[in-house]
C-alpha beads as a LAMMPS data file, in Angstrom:
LAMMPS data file: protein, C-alpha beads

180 atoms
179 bonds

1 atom types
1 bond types

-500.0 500.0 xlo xhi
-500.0 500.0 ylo yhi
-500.0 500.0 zlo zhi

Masses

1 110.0

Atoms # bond

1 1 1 0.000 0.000 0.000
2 1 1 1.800 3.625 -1.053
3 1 1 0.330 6.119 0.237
4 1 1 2.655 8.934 -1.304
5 1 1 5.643 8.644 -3.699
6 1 1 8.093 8.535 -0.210
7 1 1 6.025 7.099 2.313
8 1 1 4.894 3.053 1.938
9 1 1 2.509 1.441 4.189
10 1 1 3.297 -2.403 4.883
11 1 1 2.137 -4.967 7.443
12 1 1 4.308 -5.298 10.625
13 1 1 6.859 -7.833 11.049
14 1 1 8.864 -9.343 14.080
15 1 1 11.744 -7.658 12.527
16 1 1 10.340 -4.331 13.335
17 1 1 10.479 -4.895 17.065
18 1 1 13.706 -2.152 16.994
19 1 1 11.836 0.520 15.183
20 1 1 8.625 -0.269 17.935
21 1 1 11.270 0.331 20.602
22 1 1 12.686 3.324 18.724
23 1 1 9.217 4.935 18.257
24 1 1 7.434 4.368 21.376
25 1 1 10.845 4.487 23.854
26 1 1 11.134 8.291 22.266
27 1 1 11.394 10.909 25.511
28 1 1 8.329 12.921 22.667
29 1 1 6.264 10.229 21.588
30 1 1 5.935 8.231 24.854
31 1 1 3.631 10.900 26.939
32 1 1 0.907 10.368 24.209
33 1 1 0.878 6.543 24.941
34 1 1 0.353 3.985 27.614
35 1 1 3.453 2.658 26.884
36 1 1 6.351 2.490 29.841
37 1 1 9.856 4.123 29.244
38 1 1 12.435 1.847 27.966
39 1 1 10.758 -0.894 25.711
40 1 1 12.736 -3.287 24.976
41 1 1 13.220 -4.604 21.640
42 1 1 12.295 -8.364 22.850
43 1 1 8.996 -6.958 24.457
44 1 1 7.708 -5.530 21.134
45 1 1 9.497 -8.637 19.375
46 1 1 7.251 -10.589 21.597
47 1 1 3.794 -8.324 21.510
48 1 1 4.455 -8.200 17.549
49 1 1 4.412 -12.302 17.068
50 1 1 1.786 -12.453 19.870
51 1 1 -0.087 -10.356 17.378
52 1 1 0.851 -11.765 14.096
53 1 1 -0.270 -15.568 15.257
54 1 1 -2.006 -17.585 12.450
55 1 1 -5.869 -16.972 13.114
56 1 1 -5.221 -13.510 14.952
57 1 1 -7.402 -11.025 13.284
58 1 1 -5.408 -7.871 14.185
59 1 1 -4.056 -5.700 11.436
60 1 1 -0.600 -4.000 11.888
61 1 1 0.767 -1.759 9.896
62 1 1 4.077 -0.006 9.802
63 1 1 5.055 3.595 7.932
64 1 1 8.384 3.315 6.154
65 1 1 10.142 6.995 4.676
66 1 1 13.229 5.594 3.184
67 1 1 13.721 2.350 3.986
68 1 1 12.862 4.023 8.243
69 1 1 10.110 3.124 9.960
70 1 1 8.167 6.699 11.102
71 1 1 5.445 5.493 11.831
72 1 1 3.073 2.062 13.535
73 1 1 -0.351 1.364 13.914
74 1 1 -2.509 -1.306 15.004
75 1 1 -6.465 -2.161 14.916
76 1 1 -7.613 -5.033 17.254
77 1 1 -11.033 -6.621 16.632
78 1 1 -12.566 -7.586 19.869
79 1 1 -12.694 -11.285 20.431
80 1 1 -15.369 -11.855 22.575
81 1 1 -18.303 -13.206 20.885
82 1 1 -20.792 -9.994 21.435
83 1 1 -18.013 -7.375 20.423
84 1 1 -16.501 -8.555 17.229
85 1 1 -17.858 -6.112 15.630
86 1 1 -15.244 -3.668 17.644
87 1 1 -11.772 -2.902 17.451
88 1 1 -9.377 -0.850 19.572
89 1 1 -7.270 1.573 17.535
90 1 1 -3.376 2.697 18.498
91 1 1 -1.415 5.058 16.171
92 1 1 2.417 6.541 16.459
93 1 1 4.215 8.533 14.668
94 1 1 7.847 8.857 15.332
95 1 1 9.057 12.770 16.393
96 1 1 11.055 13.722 12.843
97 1 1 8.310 12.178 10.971
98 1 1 4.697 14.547 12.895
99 1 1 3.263 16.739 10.895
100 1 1 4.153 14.902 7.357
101 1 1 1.095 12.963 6.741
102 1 1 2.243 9.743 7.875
103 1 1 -0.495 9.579 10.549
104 1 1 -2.927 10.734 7.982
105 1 1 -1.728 8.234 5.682
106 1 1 -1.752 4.880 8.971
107 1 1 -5.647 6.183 9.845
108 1 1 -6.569 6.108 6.381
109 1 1 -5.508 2.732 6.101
110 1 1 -6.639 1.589 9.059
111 1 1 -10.333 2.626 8.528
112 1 1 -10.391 1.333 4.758
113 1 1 -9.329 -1.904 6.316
114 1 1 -11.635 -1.818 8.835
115 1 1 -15.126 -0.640 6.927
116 1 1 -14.235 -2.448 3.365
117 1 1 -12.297 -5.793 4.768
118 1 1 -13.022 -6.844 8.362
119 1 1 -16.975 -5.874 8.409
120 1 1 -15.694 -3.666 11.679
121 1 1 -19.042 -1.951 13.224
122 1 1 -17.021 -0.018 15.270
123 1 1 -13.589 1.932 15.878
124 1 1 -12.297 2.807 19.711
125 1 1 -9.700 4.194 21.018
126 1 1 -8.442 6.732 23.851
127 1 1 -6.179 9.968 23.598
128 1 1 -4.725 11.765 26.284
129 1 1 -6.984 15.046 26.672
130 1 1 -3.800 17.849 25.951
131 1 1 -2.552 15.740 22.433
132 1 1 -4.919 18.019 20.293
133 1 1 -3.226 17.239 17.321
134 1 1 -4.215 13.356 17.531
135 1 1 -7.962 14.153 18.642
136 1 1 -8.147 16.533 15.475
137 1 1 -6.664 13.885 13.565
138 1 1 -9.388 11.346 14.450
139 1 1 -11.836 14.198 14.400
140 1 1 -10.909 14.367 10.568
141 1 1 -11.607 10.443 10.054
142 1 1 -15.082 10.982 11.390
143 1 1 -14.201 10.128 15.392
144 1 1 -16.659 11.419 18.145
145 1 1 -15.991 12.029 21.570
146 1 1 -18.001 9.976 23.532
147 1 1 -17.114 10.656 27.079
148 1 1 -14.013 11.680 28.991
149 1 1 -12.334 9.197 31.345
150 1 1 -10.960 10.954 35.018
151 1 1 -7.632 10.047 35.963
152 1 1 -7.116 7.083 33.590
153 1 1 -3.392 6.932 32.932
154 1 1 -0.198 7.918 34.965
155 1 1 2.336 10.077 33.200
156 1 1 5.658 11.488 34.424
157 1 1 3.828 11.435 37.995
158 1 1 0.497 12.563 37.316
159 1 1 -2.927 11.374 36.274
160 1 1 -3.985 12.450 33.521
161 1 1 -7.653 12.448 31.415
162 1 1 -8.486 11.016 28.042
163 1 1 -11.245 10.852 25.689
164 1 1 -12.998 7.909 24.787
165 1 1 -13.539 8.528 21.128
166 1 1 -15.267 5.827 18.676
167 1 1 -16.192 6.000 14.956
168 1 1 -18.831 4.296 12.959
169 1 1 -18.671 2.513 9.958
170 1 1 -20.453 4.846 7.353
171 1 1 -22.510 2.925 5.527
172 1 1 -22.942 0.013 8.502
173 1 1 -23.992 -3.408 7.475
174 1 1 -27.429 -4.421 8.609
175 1 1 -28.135 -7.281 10.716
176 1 1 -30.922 -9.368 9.696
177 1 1 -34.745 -9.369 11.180
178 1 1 -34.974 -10.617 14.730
179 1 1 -37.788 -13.891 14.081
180 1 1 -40.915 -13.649 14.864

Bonds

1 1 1 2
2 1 2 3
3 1 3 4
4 1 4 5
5 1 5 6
6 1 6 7
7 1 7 8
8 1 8 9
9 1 9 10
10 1 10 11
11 1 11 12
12 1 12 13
13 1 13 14
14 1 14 15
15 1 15 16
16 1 16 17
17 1 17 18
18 1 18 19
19 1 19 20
20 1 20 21
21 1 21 22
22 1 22 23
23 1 23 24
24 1 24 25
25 1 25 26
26 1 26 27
27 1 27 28
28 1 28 29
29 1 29 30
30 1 30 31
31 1 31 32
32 1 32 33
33 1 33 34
34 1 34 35
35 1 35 36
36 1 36 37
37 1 37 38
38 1 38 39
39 1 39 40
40 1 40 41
41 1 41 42
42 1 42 43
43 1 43 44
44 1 44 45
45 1 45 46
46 1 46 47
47 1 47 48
48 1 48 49
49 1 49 50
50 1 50 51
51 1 51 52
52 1 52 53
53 1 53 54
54 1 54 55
55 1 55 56
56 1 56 57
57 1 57 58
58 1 58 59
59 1 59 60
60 1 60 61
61 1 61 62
62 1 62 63
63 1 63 64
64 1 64 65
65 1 65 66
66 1 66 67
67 1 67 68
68 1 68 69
69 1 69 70
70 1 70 71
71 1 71 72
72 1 72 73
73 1 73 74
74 1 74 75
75 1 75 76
76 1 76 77
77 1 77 78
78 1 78 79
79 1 79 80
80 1 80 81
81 1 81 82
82 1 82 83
83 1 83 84
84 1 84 85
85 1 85 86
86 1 86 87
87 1 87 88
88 1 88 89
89 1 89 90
90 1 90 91
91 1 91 92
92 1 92 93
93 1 93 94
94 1 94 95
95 1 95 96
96 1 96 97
97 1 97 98
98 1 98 99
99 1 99 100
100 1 100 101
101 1 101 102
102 1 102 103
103 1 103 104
104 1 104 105
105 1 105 106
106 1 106 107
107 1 107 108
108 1 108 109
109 1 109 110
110 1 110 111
111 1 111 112
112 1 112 113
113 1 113 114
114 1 114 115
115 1 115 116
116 1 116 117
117 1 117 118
118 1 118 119
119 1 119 120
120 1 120 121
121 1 121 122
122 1 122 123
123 1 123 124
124 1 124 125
125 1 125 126
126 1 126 127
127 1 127 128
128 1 128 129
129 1 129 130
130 1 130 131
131 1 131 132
132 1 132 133
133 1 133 134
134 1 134 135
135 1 135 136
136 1 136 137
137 1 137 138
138 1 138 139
139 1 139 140
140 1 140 141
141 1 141 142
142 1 142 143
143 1 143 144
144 1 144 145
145 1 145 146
146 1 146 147
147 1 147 148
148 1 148 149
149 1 149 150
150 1 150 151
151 1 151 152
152 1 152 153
153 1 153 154
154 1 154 155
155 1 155 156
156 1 156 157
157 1 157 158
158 1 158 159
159 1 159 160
160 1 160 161
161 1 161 162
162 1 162 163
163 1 163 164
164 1 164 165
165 1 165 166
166 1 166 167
167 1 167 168
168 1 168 169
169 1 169 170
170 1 170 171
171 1 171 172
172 1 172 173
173 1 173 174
174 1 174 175
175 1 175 176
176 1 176 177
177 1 177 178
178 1 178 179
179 1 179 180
């Protein structure tokens, strides 16, 4: 998938563990996430085969610029029988690489996927209330705000709010009658 002459979208490998580390370890990209400082590269070599097993529905994608990885994101489907219709949604963009599309170019993918591939009812995710750039982002690929959750995540020693945003699919499939 290109998604501009220099930036390619591709699915996520094990071998990408380093540039996981790289992204999410960064001192800027880290307060946007729920990550903890200093991933290693075994622990995303480990969460990226634990999501790449045969029969696992997730979809993750990486942004390359060059050959460099700039950017990752992952959608989740739900697997509990009365939610598969759901997926979670996490998106970063490495610090050189904000501001260039690349996170514009991951959500694009990420929703085509999800509305024209995976018969996804649903998109959720969280942001940190203060990343404005990210909830204007989603805002753009038709995300609502559908509440705001007090105190959910600790970062750099304080609690901090986030928005529980979700997005529709736009032309939702139906579910047939209920019988009589």
């Amino acid at each position: 998938m290109d998604a501009s002459p220099t930036l390619l979208l591709r699915r996520a490998t094990v071998h990408d563990a380093a540039a996981y580390a790289r992204i999410l370890g960064d001192p800027q990209v880290l307060p946007g996430t729920l990550q903890m400082p200093y991933p290693s590269e075994d622990l995303w070599r480990n969460r990226l085969a634990d999501s790449l097993a045969p029969g696992k529905p997730d979809l993750l994608l990486v942004a390359e610029r060059d050959g460099v990885v700039v950017g990752t994101a992952g959608l989740h489907p739900q697997p509990q029988l009365r939610r598969r219709h759901v997926a979670l949604l996490g998106i970063s963009v490495a610090t050189e690489a904000q501001g260039q599309g690349v996170g514009h170019a991951l959500m694009g993918a990420m929703c085509d996927w999800a509305d024209r591939w995976a018969q996804l009812l649903r998109i959720e995710l969280t942001v940190f209330v203060d990343n404005e750039r990210a909830i204007a982002l989603y805002r753009r690929f038709g995300f609502e705000v559908e509440g705001r959750l007090r105190a959910y995540g600790l970062r750099d020693g304080q609690y901090v709010d986030v928005l529980a945003m979700a997005r529709f699919h736009p032309n939702p499939p139906r579910l047939p009658p209920a019988a009589g």
